[in-house]
N, C-alpha and C positions, 0 to 999 in steps of 0.2 A: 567552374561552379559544380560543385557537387552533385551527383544526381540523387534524385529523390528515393528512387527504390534501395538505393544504397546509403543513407543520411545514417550520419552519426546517433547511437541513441547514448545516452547514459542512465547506467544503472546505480542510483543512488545505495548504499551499502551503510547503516549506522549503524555501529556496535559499541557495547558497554559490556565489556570481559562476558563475549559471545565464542570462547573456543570451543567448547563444545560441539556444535556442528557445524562450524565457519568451514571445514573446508570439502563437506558436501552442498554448502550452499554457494562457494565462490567458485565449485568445479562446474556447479549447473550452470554461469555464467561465461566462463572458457569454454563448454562445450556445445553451446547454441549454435545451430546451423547458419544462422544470421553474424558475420564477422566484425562489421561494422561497428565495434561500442566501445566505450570506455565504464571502466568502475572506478566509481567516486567512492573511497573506503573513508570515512569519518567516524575513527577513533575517538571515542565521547572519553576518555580520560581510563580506559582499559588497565586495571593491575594486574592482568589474569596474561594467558601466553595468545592472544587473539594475533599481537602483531605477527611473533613466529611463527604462526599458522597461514600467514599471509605469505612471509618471506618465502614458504615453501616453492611460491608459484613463481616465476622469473618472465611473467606476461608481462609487457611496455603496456598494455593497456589498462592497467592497476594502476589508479592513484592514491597515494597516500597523504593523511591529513589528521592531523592530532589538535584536538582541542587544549586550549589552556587551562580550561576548568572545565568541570561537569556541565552541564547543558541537560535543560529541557530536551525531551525530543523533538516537537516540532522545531525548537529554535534549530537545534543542530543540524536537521533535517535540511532547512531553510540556509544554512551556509553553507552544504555541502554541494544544495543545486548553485549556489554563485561560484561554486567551484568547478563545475559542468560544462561543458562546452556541445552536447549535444543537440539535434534538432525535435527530437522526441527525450523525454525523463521516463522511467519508469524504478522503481523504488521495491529494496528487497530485505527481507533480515536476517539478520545470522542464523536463524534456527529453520528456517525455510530455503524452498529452494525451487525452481523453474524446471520445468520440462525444454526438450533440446531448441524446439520449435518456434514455443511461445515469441522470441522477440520478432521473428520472420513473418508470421501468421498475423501480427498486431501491422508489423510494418505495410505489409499488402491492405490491409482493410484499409488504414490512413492513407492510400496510393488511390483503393476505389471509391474509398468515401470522405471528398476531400470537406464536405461540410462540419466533418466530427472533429472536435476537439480533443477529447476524448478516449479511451478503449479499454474493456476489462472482460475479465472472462471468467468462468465458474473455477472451480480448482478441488483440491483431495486434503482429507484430513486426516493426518494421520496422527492416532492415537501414544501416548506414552508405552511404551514396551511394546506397541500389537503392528504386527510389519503388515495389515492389510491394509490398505487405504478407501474412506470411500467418500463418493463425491458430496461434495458441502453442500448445492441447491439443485435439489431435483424439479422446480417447475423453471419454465423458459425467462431466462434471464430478459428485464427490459431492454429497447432501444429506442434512441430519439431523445424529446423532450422529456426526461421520466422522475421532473421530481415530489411527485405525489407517488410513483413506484416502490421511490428511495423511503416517504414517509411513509406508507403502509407497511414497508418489508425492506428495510435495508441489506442491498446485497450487494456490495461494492467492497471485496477483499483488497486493501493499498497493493497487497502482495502482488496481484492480478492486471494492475493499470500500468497504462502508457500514455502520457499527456503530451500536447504539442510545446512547446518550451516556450513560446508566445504565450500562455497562460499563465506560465510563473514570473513573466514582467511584469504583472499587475496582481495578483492573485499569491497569497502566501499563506504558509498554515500557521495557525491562532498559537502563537507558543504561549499563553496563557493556560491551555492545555494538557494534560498530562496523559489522555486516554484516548481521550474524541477527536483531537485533531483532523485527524481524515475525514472521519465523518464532519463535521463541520463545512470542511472545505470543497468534499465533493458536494452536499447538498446547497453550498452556495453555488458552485460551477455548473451543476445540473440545471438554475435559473438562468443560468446566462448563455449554454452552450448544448449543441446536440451530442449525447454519448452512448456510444455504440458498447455491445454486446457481444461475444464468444462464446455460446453454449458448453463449447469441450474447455474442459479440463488444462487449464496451462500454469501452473504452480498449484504448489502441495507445503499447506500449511500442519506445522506440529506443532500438537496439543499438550503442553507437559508442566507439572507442576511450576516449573519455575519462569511459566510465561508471565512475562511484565502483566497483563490483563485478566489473565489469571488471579495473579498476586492481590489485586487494586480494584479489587468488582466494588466495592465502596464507593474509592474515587469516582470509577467507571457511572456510579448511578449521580453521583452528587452531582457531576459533571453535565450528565445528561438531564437532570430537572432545571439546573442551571441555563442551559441552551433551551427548552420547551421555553421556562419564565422570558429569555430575552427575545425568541422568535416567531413563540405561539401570535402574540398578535397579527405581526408584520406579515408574516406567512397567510393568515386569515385573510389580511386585508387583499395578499394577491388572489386569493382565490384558491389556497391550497387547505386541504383538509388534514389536522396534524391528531386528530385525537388516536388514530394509531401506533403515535409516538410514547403517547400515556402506558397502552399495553406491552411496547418495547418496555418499558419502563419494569413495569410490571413482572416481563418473562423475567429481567435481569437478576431483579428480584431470587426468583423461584430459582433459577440454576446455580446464585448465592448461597443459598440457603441445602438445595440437592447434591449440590459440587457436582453439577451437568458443563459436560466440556461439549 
């Protein structure tokens, strides 16, 4: 049996003609101090050279997996963890990429904190053309029960998490979705399970014109009034206070309109 400080993780990988920095985001995953992992690479139907950016790397722990058709993201997402064999998931994209540490540092907290489900940490954003990077939440990330945290101030980057893989036998993301999916799914998981927090810095997200969410702040909003309409009640009746969701709303709004990254 495998030992727990050493358990397999996989890193889920979805691209759709992501060569561009696929292979500063698949070296931060070779070069993790933690050896233990597999990448799950799910090719969403790529015309662009993403595979040959791949082929570069001659790692056994690279798997490959080509869609037949295009695919939603969350759907895709959701077959590449059936294609997974890890005891922890945690999920990356082409245009990002991890510090060396992060999956070691995630693995320890689930070793000490074996209540958490759970784990995500602050992370860097690094701007289109500007090589400084700077940290995305400057107050103290929540832990524990935090999902009135999640509804006042959503801080939960996918980039940043590591889930127990017993979560995704029950628990799938909304491919209904084309923006919010995460969001959706952590603020359901955050009802059902305790999850912990990283204040440092362990992935570094890039901000650039041709990011999917970027692109779709439309979608992005349609999507999210959609989600208030179908959970503002249900949410009330547990006892959670959503009208901060409203002002999410709101901000998404203004940096629409700003073109604030």
């Amino acid at each position: 049996m495998q030992k727990k400080d050493n358990a397999l993780v996989s890193v889920i990988v979805n691209c759709h003609n992501g060569e561009q920095y696929l292979e500063e985001c698949i070296k931060s995953v070779i070069n993790q101090s933690y050896e233990n992992w597999e990448l799950i690479f799910w090719d969403n139907c790529s015309s662009d050279n993403s595979k040959l950016v791949l082929e570069k790397f001659s790692d056994k722990r690279i798997k490959y997996f080509r869609s037949n058709k295009f695919l939603n993201l969350y759907n895709a997402r959701n077959l590449a963890i059936e294609k997974s064999k890890g005891e922890y998931i945690g999920f990356l994209d082409t245009d990002d990429f991890w510090e060396k540490d992060k999956i070691n540092i995630q693995v320890k907290f689930f070793n000490k904190h074996k209540d958490y489900e759970i784990v995500f940490s602050n992370y860097y954003l690094i701007k289109e053309k500007q090589k400084v990077r700077t940290i995305k939440h400057k107050l103290i990330l929540p832990s524990g029960k935090i999902t009135q945290n999640l509804l006042n101030f959503y801080s939960i980057g996918i980039l940043t998490t590591l889930v127990r893989r017993n979560i995704f036998k029950i628990y799938k993301f909304n491919k209904d979705y084309n923006i919010i999916g995460d969001f959706d799914l952590f603020i359901t998981l955050s009802q059902k399970f305790k999850i912990g927090s990283i204040q440092e810095p362990l992935a570094s997200y890039r901000v650039h014109s041709s990011n999917y969410s970027s692109q779709n702040l439309e979608t992005h909003i349609k999507e999210l009034k959609s989600w208030i309409n179908i959970n503002d009640q249900r949410l009330r009746q547990k006892g959670y206070n959503v009208n901060q969701q409203k002002f999410f709303l709101l901000k998404l709004k203004i940096k629409s309109f700003f073109n604030i990254k």
